[in-house]
PDB file with one MODEL, atoms N, CA, C and O in Angstrom:
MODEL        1
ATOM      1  N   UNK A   1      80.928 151.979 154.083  1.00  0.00           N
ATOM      2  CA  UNK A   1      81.944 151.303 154.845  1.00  0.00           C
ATOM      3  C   UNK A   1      83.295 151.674 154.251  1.00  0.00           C
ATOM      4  O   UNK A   1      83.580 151.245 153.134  1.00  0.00           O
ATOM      5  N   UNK A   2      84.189 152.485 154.962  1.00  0.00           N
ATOM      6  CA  UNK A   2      85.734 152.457 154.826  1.00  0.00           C
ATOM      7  C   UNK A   2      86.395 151.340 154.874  1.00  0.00           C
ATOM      8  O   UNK A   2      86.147 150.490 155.729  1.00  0.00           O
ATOM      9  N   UNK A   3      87.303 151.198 153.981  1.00  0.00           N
ATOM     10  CA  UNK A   3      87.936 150.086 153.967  1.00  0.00           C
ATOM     11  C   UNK A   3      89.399 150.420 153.682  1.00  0.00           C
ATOM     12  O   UNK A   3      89.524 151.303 152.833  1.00  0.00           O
ATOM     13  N   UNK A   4      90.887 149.781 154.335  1.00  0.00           N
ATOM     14  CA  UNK A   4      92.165 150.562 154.000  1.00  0.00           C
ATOM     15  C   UNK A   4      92.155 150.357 152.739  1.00  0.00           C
ATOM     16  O   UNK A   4      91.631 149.416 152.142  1.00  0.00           O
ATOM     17  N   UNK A   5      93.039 151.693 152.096  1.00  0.00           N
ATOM     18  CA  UNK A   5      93.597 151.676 151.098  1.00  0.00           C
ATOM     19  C   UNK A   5      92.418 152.184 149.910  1.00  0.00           C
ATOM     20  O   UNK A   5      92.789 152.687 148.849  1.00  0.00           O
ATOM     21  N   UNK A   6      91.060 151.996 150.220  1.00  0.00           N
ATOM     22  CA  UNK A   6      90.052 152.503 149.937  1.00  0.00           C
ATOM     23  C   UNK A   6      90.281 154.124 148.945  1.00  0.00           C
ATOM     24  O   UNK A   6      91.142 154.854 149.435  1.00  0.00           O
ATOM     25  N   UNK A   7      89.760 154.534 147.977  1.00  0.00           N
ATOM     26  CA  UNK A   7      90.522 155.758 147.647  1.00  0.00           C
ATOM     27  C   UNK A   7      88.822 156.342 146.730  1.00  0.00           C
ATOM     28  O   UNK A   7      88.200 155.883 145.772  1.00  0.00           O
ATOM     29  N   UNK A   8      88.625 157.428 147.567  1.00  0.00           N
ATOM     30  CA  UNK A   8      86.613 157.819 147.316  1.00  0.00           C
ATOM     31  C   UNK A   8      87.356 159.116 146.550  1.00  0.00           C
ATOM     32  O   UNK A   8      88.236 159.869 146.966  1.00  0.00           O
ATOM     33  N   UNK A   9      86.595 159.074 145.167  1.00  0.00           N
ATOM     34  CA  UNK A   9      86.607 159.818 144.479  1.00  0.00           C
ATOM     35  C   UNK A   9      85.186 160.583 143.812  1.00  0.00           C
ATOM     36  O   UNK A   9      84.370 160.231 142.960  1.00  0.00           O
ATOM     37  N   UNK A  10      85.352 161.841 144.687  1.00  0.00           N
ATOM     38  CA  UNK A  10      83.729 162.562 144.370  1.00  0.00           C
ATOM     39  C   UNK A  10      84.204 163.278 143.109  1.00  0.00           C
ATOM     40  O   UNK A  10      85.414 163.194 142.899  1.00  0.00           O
ATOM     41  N   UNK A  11      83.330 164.103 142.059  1.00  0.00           N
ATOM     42  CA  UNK A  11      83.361 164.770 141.358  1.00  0.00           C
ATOM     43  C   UNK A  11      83.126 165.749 142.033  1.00  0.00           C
ATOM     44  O   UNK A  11      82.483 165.830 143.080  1.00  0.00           O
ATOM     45  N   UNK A  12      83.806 166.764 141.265  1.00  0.00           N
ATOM     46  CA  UNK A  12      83.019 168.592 141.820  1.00  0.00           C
ATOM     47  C   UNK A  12      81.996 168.734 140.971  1.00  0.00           C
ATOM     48  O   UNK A  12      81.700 168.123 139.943  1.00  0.00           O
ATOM     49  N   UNK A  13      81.146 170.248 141.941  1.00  0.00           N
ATOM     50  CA  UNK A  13      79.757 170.142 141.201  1.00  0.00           C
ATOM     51  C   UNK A  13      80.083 171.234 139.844  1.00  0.00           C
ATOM     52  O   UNK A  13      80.720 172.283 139.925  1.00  0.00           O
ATOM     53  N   UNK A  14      79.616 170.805 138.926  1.00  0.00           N
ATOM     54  CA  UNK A  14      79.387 171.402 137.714  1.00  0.00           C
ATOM     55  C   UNK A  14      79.499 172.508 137.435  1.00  0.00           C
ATOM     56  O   UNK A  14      80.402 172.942 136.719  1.00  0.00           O
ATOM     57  N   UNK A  15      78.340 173.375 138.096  1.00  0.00           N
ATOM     58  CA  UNK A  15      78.148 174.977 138.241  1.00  0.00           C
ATOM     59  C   UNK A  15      77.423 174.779 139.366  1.00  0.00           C
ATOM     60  O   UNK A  15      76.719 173.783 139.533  1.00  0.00           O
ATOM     61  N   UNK A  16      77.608 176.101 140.542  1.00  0.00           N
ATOM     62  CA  UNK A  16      76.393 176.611 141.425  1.00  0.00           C
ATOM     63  C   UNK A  16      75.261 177.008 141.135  1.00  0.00           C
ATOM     64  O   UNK A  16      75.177 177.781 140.181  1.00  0.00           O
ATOM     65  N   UNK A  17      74.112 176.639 141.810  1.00  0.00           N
ATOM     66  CA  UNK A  17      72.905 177.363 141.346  1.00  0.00           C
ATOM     67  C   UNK A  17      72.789 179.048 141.397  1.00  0.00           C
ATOM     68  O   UNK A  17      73.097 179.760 142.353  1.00  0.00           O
ATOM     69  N   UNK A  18      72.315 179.428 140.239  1.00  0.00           N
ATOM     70  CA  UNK A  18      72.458 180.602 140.583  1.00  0.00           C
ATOM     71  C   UNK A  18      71.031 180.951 141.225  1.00  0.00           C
ATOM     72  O   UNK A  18      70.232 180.033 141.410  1.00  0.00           O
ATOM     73  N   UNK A  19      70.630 182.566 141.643  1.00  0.00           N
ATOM     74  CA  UNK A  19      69.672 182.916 141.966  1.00  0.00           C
ATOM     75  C   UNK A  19      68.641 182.530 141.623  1.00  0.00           C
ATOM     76  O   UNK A  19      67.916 181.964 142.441  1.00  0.00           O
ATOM     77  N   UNK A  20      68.318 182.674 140.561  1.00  0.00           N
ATOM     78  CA  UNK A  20      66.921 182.318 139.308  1.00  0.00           C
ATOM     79  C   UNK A  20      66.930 180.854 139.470  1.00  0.00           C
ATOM     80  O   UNK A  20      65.855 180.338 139.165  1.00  0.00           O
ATOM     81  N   UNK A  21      67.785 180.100 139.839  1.00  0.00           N
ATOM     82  CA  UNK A  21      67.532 178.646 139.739  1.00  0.00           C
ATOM     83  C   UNK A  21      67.079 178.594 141.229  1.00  0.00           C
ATOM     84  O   UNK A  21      66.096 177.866 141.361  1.00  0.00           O
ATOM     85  N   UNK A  22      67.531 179.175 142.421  1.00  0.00           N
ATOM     86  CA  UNK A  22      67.271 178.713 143.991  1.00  0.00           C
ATOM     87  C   UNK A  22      65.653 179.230 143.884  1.00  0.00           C
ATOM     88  O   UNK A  22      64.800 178.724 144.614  1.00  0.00           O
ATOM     89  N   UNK A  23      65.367 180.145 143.033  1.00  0.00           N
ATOM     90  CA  UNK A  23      64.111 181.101 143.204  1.00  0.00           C
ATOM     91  C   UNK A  23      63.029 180.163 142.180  1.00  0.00           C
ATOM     92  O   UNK A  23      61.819 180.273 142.373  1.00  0.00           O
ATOM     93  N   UNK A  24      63.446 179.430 141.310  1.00  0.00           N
ATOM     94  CA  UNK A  24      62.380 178.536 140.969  1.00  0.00           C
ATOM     95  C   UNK A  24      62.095 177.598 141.328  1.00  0.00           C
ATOM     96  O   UNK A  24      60.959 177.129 141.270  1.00  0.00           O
ATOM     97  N   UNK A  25      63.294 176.966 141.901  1.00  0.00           N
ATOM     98  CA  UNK A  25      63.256 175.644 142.804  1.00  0.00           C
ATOM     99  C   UNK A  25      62.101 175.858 143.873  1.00  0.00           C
ATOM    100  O   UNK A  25      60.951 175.420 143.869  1.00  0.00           O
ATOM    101  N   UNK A  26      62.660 176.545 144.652  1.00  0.00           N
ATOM    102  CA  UNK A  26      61.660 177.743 145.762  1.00  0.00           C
ATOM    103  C   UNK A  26      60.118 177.309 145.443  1.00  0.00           C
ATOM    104  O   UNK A  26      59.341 176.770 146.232  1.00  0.00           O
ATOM    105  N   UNK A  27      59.847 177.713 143.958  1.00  0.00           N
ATOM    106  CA  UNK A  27      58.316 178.137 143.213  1.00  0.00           C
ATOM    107  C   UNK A  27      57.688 176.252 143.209  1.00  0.00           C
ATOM    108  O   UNK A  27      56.571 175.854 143.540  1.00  0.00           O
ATOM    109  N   UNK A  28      58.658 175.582 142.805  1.00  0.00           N
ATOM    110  CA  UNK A  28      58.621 174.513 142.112  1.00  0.00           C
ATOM    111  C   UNK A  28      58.102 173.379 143.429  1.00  0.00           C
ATOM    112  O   UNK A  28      57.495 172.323 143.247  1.00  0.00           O
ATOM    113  N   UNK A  29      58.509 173.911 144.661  1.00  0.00           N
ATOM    114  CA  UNK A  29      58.700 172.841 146.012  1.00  0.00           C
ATOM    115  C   UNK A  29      57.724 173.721 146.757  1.00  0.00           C
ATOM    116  O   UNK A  29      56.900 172.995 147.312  1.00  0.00           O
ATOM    117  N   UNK A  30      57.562 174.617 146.919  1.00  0.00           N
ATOM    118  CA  UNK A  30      56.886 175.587 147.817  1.00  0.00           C
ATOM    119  C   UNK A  30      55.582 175.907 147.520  1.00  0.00           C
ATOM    120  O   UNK A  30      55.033 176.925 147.098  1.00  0.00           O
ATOM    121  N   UNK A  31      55.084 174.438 147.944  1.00  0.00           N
ATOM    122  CA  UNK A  31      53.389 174.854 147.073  1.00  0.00           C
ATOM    123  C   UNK A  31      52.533 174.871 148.256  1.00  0.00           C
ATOM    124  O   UNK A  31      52.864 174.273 149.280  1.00  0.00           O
ATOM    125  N   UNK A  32      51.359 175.585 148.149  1.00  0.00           N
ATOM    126  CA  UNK A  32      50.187 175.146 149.446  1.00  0.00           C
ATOM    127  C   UNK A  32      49.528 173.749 148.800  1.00  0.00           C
ATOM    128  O   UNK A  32      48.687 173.419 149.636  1.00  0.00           O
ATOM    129  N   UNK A  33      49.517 173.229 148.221  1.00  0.00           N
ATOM    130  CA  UNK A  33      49.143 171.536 147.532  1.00  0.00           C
ATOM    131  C   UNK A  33      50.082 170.405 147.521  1.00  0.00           C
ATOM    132  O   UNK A  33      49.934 169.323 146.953  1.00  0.00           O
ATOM    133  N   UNK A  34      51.412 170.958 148.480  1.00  0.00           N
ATOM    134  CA  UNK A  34      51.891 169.881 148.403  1.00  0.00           C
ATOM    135  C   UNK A  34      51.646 168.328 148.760  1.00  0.00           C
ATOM    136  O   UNK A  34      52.153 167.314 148.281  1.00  0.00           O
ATOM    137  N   UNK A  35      50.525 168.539 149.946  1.00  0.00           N
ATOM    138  CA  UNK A  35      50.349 167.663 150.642  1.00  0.00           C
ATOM    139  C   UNK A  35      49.160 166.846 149.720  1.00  0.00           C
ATOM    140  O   UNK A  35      49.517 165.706 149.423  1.00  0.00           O
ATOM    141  N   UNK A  36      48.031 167.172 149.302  1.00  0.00           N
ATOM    142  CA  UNK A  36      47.537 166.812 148.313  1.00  0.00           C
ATOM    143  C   UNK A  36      47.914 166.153 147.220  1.00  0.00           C
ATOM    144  O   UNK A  36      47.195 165.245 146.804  1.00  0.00           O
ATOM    145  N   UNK A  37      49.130 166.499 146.550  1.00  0.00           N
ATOM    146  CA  UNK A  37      50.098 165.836 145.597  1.00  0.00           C
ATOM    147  C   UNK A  37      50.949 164.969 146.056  1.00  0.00           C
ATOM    148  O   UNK A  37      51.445 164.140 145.292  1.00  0.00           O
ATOM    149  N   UNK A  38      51.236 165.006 147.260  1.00  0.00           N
ATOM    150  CA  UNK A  38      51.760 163.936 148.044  1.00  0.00           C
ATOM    151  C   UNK A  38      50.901 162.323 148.478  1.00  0.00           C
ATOM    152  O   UNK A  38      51.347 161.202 148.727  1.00  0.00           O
ATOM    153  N   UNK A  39      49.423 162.917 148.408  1.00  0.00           N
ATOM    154  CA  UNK A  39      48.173 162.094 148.586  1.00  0.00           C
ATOM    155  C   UNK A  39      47.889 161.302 147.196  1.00  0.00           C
ATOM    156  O   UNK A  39      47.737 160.094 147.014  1.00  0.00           O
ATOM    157  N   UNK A  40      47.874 162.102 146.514  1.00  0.00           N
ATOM    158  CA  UNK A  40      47.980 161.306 144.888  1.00  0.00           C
ATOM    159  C   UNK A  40      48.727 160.281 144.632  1.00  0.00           C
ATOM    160  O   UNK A  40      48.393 159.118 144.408  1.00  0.00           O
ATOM    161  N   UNK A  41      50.389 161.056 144.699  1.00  0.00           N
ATOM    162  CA  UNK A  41      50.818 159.652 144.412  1.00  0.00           C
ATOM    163  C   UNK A  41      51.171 158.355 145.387  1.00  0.00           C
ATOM    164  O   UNK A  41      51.533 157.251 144.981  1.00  0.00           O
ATOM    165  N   UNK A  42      51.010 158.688 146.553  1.00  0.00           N
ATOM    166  CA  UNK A  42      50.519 157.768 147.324  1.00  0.00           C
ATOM    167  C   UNK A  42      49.467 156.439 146.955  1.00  0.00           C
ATOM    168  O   UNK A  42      49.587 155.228 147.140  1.00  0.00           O
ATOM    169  N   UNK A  43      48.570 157.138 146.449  1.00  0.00           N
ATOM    170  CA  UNK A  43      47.423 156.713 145.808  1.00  0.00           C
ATOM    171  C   UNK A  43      47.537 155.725 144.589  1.00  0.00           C
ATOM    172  O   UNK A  43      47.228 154.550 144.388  1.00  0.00           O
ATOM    173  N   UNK A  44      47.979 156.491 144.043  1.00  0.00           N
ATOM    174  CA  UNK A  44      48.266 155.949 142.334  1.00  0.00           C
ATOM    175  C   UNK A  44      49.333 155.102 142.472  1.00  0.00           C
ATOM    176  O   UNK A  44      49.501 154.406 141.471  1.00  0.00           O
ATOM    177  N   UNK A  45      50.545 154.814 143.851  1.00  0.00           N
ATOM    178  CA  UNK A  45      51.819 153.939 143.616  1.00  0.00           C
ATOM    179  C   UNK A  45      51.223 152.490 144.705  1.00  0.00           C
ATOM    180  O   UNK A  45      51.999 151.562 144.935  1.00  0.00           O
ATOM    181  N   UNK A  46      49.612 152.497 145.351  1.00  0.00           N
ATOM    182  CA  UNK A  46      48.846 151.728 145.720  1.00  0.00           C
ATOM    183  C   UNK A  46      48.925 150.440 144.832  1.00  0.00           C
ATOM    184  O   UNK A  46      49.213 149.259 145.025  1.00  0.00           O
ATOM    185  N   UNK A  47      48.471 151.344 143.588  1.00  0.00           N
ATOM    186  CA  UNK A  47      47.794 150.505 142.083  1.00  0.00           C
ATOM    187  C   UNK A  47      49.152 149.527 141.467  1.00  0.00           C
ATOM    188  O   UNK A  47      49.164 148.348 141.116  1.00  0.00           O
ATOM    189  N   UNK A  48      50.115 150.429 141.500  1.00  0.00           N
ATOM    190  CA  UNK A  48      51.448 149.735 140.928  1.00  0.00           C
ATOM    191  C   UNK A  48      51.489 148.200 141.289  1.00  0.00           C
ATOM    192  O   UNK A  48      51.008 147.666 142.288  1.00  0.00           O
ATOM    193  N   UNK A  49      52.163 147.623 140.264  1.00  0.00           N
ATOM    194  CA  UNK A  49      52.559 146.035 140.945  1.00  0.00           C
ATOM    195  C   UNK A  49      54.185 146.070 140.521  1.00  0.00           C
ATOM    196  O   UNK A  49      54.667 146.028 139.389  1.00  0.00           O
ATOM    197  N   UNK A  50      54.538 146.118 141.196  1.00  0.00           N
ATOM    198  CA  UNK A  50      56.451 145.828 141.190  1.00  0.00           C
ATOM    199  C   UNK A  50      56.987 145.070 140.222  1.00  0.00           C
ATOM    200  O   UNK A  50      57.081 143.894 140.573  1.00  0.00           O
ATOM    201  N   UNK A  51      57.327 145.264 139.269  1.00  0.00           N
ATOM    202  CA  UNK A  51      57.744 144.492 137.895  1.00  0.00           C
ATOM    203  C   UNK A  51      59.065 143.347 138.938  1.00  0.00           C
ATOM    204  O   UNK A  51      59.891 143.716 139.773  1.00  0.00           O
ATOM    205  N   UNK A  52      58.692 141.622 138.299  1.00  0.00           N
ATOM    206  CA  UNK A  52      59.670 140.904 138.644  1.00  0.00           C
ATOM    207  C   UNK A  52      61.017 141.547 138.318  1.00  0.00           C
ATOM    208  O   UNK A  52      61.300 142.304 137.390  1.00  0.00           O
ATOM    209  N   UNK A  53      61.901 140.989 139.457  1.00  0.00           N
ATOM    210  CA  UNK A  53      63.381 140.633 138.887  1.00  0.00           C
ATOM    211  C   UNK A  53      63.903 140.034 137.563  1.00  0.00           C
ATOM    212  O   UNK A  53      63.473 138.892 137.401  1.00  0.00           O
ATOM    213  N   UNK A  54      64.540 140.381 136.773  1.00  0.00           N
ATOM    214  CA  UNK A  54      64.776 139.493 135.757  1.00  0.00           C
ATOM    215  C   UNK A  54      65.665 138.933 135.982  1.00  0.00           C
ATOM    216  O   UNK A  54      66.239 138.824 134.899  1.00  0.00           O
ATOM    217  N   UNK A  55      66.547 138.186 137.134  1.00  0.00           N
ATOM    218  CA  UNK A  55      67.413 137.451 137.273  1.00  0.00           C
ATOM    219  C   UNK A  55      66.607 136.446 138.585  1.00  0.00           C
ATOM    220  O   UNK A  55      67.233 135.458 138.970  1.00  0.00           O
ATOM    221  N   UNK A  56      65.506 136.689 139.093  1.00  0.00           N
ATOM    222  CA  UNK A  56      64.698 136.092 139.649  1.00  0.00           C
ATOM    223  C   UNK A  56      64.286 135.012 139.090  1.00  0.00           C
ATOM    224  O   UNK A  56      63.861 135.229 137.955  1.00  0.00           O
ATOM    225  N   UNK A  57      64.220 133.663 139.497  1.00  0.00           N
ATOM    226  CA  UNK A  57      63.394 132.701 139.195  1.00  0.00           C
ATOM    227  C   UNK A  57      61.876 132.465 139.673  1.00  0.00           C
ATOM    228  O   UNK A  57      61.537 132.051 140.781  1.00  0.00           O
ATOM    229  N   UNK A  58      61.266 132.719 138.898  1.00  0.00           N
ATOM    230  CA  UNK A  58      59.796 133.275 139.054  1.00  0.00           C
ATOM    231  C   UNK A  58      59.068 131.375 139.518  1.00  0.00           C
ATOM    232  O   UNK A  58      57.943 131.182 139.978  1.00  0.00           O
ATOM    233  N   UNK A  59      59.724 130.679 139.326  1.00  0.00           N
ATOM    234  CA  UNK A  59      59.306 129.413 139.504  1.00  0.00           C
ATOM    235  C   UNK A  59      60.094 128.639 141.256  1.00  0.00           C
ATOM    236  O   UNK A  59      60.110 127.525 141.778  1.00  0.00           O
ATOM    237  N   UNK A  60      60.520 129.731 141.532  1.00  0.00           N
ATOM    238  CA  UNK A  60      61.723 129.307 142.420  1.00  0.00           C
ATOM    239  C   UNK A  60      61.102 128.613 143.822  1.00  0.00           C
ATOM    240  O   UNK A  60      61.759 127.856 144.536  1.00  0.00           O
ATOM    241  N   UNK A  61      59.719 129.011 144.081  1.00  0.00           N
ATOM    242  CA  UNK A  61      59.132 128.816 145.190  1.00  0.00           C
ATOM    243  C   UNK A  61      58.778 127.370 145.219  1.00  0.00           C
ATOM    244  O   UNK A  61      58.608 126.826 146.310  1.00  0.00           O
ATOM    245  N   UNK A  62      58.608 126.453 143.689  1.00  0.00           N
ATOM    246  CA  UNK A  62      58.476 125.159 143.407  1.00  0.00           C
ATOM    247  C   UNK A  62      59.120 124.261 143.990  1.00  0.00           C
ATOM    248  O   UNK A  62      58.623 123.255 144.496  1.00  0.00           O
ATOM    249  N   UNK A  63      60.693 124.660 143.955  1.00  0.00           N
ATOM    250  CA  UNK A  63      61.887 123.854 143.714  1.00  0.00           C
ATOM    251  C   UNK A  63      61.675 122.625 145.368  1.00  0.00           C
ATOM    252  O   UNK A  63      62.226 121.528 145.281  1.00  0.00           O
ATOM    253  N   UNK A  64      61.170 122.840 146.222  1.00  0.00           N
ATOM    254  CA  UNK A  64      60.313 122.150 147.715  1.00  0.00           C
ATOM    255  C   UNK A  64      59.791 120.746 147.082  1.00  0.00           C
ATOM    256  O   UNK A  64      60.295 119.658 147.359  1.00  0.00           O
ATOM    257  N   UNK A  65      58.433 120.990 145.968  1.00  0.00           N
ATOM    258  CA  UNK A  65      57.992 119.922 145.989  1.00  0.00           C
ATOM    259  C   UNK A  65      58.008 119.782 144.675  1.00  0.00           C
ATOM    260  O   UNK A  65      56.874 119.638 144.218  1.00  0.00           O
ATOM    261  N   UNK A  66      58.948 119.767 143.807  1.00  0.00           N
ATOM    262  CA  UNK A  66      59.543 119.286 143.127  1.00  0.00           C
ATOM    263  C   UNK A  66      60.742 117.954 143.077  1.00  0.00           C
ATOM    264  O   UNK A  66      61.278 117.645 142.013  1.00  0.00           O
TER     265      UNK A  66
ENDMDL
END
C-alpha cells in the first residue's frame, strides 16, 4: 500500500549472476525428481506441528468459562 509522502527505498543488487552461477542454478532446479522431492516434503511437513506463538496465550480459549 502507497501512502503520501511514503519514500521506498530498495537496495541495488550486490553483483549479477554470472554464467557459472545461472548454469548451476539451472543443475540445482532442473531435475527429472523434482516432483518426487516435492512429494517428500509434502510428506514430512504433514508430520510437523506448528510451534505456538510466544506472545499467544496458550490458555486464552478459557477466559469464556472462567
Amino acid at each position: 500500500m502507497n501512502y503520501p509522502g511514503t519514500v521506498h527505498i530498495y537496495a541495488p543488487a550486490i553483483a549479477s549472476l554470472e554464467e557459472r552461477d545461472w548454469k548451476a542454478m539451472t543443475e540445482l532446479f532442473d531435475r527429472e525428481d523434482s516432483d518426487e522431492i516435492e512429494a517428500d516434503i509434502l510428506r514430512s511437513l504433514l508430520f510437523m506441528i506448528p510451534e505456538p506463538c510466544w506472545g499467544d496465550d496458550p490458555f486464552d480459549f478459557l477466559r469464556e468459562y472462567l
